[in-house]
N, CA, C, O and CB atoms as a CASP TS submission, in Angstrom:
PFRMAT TS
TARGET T0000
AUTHOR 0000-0000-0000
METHOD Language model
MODEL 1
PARENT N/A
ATOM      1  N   UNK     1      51.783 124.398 -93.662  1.00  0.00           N
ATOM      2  CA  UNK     1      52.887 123.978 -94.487  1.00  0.00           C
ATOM      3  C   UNK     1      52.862 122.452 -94.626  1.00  0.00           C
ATOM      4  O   UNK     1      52.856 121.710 -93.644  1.00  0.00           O
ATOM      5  CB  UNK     1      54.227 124.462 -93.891  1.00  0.00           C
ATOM      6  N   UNK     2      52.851 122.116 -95.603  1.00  0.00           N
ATOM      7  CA  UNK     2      52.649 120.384 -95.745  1.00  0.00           C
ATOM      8  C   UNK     2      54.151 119.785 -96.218  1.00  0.00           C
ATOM      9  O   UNK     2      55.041 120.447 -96.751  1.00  0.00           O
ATOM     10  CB  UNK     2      51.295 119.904 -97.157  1.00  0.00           C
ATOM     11  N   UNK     3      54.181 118.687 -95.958  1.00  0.00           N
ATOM     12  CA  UNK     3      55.926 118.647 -95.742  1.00  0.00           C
ATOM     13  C   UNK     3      55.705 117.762 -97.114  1.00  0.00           C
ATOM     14  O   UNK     3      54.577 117.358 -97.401  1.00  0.00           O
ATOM     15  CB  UNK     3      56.894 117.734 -93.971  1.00  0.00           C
ATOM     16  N   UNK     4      57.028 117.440 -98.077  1.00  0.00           N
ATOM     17  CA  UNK     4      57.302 116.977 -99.475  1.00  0.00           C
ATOM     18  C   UNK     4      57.531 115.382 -99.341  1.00  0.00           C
ATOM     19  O   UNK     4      58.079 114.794 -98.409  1.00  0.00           O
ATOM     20  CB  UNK     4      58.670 117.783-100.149  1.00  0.00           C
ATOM     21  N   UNK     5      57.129 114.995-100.179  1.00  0.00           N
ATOM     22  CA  UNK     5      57.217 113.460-100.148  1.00  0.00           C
ATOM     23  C   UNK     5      58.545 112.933 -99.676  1.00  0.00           C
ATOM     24  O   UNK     5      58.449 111.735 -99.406  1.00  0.00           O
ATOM     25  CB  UNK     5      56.961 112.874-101.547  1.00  0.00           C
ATOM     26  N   UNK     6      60.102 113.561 -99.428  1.00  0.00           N
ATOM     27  CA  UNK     6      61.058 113.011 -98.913  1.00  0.00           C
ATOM     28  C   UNK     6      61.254 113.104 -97.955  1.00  0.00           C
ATOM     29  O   UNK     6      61.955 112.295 -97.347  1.00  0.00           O
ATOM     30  CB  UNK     6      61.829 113.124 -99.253  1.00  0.00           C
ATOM     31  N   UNK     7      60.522 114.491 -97.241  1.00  0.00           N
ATOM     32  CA  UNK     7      60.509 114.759 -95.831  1.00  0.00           C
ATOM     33  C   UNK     7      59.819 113.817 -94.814  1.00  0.00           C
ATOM     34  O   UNK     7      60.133 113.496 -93.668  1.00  0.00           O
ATOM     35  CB  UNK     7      59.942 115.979 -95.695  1.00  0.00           C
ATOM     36  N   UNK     8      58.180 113.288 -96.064  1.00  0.00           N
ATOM     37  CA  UNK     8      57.276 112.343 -95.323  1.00  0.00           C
ATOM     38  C   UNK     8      58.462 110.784 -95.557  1.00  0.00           C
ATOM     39  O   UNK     8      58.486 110.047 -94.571  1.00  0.00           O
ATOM     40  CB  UNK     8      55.319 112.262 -96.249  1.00  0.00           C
ATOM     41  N   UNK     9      59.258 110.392 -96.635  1.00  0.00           N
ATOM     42  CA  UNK     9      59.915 109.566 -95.964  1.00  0.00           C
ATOM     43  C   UNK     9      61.237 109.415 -95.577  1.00  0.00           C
ATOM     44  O   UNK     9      61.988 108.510 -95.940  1.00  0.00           O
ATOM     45  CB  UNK     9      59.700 108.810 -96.369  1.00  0.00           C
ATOM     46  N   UNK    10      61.538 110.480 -94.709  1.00  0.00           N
ATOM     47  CA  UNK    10      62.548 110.430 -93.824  1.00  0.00           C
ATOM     48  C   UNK    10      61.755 110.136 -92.647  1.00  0.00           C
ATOM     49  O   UNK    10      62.174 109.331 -91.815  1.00  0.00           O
ATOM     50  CB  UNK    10      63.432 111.663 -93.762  1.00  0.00           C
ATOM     51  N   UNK    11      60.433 110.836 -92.488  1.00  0.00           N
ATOM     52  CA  UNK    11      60.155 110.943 -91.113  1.00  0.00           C
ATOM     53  C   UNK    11      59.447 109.586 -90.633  1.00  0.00           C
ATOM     54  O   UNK    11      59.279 109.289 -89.450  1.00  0.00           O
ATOM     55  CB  UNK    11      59.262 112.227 -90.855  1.00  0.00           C
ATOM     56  N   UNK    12      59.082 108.854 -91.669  1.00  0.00           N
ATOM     57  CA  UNK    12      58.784 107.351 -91.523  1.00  0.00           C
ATOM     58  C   UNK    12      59.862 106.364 -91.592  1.00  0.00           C
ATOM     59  O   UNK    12      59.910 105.374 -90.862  1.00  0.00           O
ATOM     60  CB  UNK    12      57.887 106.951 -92.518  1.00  0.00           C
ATOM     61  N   UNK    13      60.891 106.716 -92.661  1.00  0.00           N
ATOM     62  CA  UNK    13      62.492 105.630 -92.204  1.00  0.00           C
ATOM     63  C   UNK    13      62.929 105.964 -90.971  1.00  0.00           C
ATOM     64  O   UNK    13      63.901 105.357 -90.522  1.00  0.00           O
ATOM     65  CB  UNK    13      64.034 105.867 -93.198  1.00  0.00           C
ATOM     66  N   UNK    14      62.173 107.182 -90.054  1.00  0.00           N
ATOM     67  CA  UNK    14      63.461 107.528 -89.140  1.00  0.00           C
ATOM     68  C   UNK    14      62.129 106.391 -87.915  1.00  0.00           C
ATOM     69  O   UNK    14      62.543 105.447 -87.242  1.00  0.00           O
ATOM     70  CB  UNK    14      64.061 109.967 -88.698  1.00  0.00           C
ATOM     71  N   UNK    15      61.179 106.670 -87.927  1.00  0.00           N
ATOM     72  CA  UNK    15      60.375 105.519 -87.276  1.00  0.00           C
ATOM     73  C   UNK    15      60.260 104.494 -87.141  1.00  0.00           C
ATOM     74  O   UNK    15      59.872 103.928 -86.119  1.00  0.00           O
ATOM     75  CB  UNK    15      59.681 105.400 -87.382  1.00  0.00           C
ATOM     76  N   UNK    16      60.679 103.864 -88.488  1.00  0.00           N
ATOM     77  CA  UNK    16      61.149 102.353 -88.828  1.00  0.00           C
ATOM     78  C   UNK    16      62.206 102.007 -88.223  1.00  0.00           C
ATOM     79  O   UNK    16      62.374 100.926 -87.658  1.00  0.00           O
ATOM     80  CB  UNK    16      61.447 102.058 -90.185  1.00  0.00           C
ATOM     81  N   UNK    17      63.096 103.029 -88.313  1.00  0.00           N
ATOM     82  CA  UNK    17      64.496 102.500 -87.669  1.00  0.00           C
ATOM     83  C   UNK    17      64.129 102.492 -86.372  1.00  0.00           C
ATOM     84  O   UNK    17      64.714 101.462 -86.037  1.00  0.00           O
ATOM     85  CB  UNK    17      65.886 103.399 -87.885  1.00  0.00           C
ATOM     86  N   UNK    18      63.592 102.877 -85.387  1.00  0.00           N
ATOM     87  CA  UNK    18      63.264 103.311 -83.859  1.00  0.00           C
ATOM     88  C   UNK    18      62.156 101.888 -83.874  1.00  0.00           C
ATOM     89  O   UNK    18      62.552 101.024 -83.092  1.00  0.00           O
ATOM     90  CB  UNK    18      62.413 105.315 -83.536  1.00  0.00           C
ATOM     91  N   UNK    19      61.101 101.584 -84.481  1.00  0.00           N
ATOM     92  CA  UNK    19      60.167 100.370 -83.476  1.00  0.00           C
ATOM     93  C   UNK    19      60.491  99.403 -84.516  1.00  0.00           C
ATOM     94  O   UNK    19      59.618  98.564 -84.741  1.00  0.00           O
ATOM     95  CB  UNK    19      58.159 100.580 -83.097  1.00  0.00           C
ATOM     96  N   UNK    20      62.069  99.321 -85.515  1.00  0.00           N
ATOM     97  CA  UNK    20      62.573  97.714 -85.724  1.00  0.00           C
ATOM     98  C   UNK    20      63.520  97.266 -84.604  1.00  0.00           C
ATOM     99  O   UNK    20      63.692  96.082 -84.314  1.00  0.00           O
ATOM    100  CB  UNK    20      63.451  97.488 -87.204  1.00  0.00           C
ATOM    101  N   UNK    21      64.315  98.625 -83.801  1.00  0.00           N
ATOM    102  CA  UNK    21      65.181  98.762 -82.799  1.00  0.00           C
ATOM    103  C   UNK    21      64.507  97.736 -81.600  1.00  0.00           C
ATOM    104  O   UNK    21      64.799  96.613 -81.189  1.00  0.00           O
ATOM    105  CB  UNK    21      65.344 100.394 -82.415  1.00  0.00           C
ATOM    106  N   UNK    22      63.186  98.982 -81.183  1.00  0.00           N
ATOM    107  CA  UNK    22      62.595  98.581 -79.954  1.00  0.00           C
ATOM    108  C   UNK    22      61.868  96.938 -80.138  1.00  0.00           C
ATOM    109  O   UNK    22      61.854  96.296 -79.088  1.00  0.00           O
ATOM    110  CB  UNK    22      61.430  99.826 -79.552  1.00  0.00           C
ATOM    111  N   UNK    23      61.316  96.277 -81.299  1.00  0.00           N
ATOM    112  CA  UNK    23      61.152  95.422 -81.804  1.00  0.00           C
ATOM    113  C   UNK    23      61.950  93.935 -81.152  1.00  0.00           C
ATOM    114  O   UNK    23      61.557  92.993 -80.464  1.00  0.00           O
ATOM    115  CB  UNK    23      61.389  95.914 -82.983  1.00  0.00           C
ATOM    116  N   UNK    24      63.441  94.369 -81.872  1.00  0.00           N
ATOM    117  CA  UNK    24      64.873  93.359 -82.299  1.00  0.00           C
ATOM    118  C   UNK    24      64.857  93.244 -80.369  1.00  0.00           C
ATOM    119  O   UNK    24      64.971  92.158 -79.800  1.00  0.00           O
ATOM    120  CB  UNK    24      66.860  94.455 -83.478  1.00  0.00           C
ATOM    121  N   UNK    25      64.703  94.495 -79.663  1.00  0.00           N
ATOM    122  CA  UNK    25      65.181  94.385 -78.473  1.00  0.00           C
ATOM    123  C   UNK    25      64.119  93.488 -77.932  1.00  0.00           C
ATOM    124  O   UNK    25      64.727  92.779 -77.129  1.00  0.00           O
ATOM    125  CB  UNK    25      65.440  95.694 -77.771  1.00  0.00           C
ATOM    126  N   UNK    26      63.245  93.238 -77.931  1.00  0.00           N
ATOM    127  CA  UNK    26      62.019  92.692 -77.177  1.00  0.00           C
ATOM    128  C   UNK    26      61.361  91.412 -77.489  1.00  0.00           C
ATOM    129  O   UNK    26      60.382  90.779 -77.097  1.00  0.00           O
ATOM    130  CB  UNK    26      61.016  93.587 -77.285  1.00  0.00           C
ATOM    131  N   UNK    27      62.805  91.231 -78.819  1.00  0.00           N
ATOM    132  CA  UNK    27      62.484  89.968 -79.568  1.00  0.00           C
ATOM    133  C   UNK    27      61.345  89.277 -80.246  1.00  0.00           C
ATOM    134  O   UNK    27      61.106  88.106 -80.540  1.00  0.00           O
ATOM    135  CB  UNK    27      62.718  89.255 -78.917  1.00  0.00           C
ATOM    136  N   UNK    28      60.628  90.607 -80.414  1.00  0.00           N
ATOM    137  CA  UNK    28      58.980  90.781 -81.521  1.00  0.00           C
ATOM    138  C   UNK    28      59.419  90.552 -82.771  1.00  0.00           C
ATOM    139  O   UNK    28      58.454  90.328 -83.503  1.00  0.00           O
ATOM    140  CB  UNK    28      58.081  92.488 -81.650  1.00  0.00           C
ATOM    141  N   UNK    29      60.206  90.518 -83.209  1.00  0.00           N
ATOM    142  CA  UNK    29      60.678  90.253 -84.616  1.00  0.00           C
ATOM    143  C   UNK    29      61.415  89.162 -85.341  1.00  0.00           C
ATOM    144  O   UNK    29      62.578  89.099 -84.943  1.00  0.00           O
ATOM    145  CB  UNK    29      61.331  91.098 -84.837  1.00  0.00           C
ATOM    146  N   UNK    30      61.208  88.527 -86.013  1.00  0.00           N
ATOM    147  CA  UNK    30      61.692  87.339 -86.677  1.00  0.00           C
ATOM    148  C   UNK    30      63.169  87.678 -86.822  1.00  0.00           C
ATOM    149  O   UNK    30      63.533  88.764 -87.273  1.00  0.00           O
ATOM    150  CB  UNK    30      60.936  87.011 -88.094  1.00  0.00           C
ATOM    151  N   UNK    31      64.168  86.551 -86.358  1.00  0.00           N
ATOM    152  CA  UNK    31      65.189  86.510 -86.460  1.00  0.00           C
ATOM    153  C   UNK    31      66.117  86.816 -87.669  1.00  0.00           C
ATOM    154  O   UNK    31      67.314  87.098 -87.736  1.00  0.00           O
ATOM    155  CB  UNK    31      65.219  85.657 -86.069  1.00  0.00           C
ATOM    156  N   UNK    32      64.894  86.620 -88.834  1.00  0.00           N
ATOM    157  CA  UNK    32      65.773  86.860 -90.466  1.00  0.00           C
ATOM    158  C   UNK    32      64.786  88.047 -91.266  1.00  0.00           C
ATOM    159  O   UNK    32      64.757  88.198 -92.488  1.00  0.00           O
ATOM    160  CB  UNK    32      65.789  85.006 -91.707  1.00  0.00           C
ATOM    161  N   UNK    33      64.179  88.653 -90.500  1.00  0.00           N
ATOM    162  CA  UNK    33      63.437  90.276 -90.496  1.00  0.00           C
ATOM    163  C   UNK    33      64.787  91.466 -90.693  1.00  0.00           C
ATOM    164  O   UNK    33      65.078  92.078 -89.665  1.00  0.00           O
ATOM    165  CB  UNK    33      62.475  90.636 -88.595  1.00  0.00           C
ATOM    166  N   UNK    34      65.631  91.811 -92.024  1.00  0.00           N
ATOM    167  CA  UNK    34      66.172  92.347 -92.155  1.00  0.00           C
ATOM    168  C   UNK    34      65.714  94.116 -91.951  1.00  0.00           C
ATOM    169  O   UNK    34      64.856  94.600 -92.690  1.00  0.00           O
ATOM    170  CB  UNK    34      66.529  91.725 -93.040  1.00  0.00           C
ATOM    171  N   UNK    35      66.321  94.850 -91.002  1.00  0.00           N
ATOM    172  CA  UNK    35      66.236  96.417 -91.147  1.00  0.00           C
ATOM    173  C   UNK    35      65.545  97.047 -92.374  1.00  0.00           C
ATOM    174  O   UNK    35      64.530  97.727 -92.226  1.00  0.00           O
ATOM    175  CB  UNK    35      67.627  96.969 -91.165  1.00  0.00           C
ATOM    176  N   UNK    36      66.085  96.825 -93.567  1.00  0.00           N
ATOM    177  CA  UNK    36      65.244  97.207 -94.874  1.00  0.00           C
ATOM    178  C   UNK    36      64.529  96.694 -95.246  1.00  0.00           C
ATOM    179  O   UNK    36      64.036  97.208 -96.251  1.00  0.00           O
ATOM    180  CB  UNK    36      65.627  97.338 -95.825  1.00  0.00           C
ATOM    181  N   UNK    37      64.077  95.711 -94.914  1.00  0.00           N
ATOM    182  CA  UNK    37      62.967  94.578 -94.811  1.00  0.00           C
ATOM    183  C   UNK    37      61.734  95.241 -94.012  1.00  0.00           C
ATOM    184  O   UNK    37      60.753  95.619 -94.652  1.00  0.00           O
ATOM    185  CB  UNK    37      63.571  93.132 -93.941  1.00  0.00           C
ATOM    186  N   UNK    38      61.770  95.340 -93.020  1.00  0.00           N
ATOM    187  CA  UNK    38      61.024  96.064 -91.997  1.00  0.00           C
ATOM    188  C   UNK    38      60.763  97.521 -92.680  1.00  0.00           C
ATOM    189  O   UNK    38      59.587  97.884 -92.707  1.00  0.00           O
ATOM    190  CB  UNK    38      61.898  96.140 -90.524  1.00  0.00           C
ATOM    191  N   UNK    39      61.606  98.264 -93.155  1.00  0.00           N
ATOM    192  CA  UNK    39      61.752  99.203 -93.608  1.00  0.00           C
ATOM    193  C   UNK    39      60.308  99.174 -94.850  1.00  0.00           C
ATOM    194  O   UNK    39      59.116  99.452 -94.721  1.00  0.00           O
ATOM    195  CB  UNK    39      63.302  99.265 -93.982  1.00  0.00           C
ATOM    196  N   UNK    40      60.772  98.907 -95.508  1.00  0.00           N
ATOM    197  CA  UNK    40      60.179  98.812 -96.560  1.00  0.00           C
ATOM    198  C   UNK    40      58.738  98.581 -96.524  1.00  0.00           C
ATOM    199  O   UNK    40      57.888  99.272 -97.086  1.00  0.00           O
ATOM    200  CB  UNK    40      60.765  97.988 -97.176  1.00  0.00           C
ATOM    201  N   UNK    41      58.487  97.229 -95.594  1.00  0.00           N
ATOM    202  CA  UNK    41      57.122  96.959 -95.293  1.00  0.00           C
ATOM    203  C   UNK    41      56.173  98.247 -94.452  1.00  0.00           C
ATOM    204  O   UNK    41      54.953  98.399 -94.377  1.00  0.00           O
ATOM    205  CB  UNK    41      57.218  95.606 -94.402  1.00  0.00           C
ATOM    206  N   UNK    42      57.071  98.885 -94.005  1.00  0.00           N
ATOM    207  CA  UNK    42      56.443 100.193 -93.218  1.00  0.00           C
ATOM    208  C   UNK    42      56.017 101.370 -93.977  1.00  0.00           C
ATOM    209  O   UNK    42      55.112 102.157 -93.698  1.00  0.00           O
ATOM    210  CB  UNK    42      57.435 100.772 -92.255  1.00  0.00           C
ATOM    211  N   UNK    43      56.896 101.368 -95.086  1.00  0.00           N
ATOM    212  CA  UNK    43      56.546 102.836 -96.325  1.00  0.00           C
ATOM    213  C   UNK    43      55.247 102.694 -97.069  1.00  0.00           C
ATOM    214  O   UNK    43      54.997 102.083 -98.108  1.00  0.00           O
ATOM    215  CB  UNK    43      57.789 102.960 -97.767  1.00  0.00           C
ATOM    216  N   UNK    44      54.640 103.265 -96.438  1.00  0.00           N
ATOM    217  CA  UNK    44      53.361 103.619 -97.393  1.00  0.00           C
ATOM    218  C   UNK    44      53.537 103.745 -99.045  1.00  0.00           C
ATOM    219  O   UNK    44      54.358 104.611 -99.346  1.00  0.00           O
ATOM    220  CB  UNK    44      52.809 105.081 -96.912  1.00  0.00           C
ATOM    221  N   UNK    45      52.814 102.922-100.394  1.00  0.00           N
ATOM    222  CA  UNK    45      53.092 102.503-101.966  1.00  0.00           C
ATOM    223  C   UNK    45      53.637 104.097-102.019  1.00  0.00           C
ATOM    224  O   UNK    45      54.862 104.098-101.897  1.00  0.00           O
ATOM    225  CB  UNK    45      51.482 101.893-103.222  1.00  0.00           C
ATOM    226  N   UNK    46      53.194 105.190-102.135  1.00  0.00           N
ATOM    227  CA  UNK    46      53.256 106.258-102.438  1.00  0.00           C
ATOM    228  C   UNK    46      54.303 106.974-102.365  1.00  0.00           C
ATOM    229  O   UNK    46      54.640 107.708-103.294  1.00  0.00           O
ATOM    230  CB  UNK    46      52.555 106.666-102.023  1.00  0.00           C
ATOM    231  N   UNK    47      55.125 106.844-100.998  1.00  0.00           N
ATOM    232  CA  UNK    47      56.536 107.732-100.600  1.00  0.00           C
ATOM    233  C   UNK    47      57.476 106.127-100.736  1.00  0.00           C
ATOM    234  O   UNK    47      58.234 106.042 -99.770  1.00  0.00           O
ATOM    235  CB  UNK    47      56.526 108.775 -98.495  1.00  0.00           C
ATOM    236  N   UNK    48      57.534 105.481-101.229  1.00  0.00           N
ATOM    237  CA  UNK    48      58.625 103.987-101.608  1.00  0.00           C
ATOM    238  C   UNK    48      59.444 104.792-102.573  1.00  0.00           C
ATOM    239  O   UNK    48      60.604 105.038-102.241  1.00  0.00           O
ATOM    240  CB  UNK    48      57.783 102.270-102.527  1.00  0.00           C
ATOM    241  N   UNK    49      58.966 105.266-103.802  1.00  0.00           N
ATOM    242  CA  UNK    49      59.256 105.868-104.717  1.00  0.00           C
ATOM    243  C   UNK    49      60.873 106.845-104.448  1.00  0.00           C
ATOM    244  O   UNK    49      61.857 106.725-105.178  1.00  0.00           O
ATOM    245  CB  UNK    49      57.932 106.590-104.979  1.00  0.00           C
ATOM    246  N   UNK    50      60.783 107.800-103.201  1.00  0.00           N
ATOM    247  CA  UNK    50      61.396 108.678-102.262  1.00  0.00           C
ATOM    248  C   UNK    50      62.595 107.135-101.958  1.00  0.00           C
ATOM    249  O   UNK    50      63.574 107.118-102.704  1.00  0.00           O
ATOM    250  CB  UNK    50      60.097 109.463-100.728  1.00  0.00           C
ATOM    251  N   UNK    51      62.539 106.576-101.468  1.00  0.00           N
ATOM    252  CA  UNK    51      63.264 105.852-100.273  1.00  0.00           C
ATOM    253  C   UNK    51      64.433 104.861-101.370  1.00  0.00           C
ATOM    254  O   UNK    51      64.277 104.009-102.245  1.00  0.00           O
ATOM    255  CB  UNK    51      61.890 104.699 -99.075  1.00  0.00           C
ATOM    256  N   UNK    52      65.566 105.522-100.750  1.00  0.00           N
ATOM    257  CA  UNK    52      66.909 104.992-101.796  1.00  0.00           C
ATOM    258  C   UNK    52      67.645 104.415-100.621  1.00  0.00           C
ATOM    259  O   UNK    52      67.560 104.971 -99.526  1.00  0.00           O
ATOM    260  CB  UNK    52      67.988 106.371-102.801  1.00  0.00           C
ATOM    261  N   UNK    53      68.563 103.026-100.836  1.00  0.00           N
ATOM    262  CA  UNK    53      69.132 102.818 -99.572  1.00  0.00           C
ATOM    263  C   UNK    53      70.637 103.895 -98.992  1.00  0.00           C
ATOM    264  O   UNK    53      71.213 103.927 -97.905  1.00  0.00           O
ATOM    265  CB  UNK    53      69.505 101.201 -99.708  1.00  0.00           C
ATOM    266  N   UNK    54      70.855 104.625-100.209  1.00  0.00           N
ATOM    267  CA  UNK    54      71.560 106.081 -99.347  1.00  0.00           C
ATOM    268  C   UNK    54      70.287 106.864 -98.543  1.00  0.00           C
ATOM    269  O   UNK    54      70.665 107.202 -97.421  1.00  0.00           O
ATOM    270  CB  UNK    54      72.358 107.454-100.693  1.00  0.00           C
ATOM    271  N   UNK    55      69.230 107.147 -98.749  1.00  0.00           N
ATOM    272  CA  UNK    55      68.811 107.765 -97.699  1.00  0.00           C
ATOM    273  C   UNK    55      68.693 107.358 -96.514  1.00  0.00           C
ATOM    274  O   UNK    55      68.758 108.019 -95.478  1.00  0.00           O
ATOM    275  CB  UNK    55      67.961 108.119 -97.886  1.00  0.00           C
ATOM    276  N   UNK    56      68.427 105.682 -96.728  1.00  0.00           N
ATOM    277  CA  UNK    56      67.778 104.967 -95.615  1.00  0.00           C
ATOM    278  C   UNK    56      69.151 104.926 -94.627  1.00  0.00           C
ATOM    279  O   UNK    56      69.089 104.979 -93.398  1.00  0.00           O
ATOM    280  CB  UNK    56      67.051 103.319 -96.104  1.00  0.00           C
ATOM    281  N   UNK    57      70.252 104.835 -95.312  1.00  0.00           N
ATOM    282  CA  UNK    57      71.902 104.892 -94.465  1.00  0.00           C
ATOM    283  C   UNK    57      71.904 106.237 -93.328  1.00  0.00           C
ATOM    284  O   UNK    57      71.960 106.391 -92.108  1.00  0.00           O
ATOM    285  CB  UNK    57      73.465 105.288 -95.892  1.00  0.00           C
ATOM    286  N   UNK    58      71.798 107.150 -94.665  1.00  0.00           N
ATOM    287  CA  UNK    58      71.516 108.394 -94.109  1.00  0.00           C
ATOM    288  C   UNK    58      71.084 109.014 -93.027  1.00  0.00           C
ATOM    289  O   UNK    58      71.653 109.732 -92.205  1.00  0.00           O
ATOM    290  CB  UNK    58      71.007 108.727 -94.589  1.00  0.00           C
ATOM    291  N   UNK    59      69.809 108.572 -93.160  1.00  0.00           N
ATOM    292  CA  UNK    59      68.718 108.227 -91.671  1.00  0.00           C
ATOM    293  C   UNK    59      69.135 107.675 -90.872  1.00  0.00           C
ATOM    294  O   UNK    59      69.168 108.246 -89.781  1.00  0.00           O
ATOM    295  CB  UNK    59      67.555 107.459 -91.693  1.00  0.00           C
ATOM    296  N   UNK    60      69.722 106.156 -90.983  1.00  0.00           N
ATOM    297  CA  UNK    60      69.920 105.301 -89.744  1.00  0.00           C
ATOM    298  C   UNK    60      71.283 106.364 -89.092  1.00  0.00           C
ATOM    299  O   UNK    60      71.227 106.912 -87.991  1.00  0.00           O
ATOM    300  CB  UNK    60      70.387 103.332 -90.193  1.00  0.00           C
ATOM    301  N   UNK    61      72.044 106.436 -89.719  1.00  0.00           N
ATOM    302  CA  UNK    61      73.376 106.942 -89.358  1.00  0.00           C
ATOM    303  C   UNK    61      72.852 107.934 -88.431  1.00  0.00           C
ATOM    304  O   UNK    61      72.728 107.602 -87.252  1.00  0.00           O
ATOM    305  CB  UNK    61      74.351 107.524 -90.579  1.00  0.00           C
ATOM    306  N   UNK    62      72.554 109.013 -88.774  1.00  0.00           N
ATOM    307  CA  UNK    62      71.637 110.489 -87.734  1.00  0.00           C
ATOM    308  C   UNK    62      70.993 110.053 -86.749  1.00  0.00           C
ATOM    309  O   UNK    62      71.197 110.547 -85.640  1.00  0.00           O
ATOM    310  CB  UNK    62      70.353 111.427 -88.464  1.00  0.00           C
ATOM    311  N   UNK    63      69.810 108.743 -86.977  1.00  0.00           N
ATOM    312  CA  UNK    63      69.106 107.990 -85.753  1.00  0.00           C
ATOM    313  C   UNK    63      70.214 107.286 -84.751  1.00  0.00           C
ATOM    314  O   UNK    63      69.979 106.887 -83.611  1.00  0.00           O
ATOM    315  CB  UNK    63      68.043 106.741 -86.375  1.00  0.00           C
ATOM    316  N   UNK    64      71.364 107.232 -85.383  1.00  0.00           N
ATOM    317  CA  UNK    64      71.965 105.638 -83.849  1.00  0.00           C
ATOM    318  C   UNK    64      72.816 107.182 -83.434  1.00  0.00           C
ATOM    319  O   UNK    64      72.731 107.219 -82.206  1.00  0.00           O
ATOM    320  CB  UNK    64      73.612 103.283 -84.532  1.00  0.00           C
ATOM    321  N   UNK    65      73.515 108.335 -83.862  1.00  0.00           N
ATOM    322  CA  UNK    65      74.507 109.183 -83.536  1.00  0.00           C
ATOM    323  C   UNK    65      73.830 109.730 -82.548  1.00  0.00           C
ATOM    324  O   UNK    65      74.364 109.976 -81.466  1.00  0.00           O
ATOM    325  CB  UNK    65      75.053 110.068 -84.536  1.00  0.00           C
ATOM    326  N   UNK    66      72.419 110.014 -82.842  1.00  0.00           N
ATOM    327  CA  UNK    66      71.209 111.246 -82.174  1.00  0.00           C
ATOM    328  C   UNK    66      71.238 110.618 -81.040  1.00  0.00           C
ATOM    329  O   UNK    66      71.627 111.304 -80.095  1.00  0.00           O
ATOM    330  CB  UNK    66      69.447 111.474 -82.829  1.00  0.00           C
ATOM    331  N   UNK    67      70.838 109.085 -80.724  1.00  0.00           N
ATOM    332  CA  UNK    67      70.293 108.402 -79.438  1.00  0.00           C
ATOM    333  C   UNK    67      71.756 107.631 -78.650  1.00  0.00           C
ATOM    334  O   UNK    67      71.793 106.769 -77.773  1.00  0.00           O
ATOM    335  CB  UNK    67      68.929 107.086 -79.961  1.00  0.00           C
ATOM    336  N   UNK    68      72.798 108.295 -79.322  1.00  0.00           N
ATOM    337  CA  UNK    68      74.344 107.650 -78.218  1.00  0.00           C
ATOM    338  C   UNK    68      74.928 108.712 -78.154  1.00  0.00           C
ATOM    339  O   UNK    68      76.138 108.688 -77.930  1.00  0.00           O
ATOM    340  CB  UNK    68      75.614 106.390 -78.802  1.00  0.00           C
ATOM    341  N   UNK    69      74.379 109.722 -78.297  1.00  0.00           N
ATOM    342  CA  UNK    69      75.340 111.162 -77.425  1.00  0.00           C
ATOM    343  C   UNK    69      74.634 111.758 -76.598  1.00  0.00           C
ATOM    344  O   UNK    69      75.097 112.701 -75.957  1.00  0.00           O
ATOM    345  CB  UNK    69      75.875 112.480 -78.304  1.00  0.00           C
TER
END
């Protein structure tokens, strides 16, 4: 089963959000390196197309709820 171009970028915004996290924490990342910034630079040209900043909300929202309960 091969998963659909929104599935491939959820499952890469939901990664982005997790090593810009582990990143920000470890202070690997430029101080004015915005979340969708990072984001963006991580999406492969192909699934960008997919990636709306309601999804990317979407995602983050499910990623910070998933890892504080």
């Amino acid at each position: 089963m091969d998963l659909t171009q929104k599935e491939k970028a959820i499952a890469l915004i939901s990664n982005a959000v997790s090593v810009y996290s582990l990143y920000q924490e470890r202070g690997k990342i430029p101080q004015n390196t915005s979340m969708i910034d990072f984001i963006l630079k991580a999406i492969p040209a192909d699934i960008k197309p997919e990636i709306s900043m309601e999804l990317v909300d979407t995602v983050f929202n499910y990623v910070s709820s998933a890892h504080n309960s």
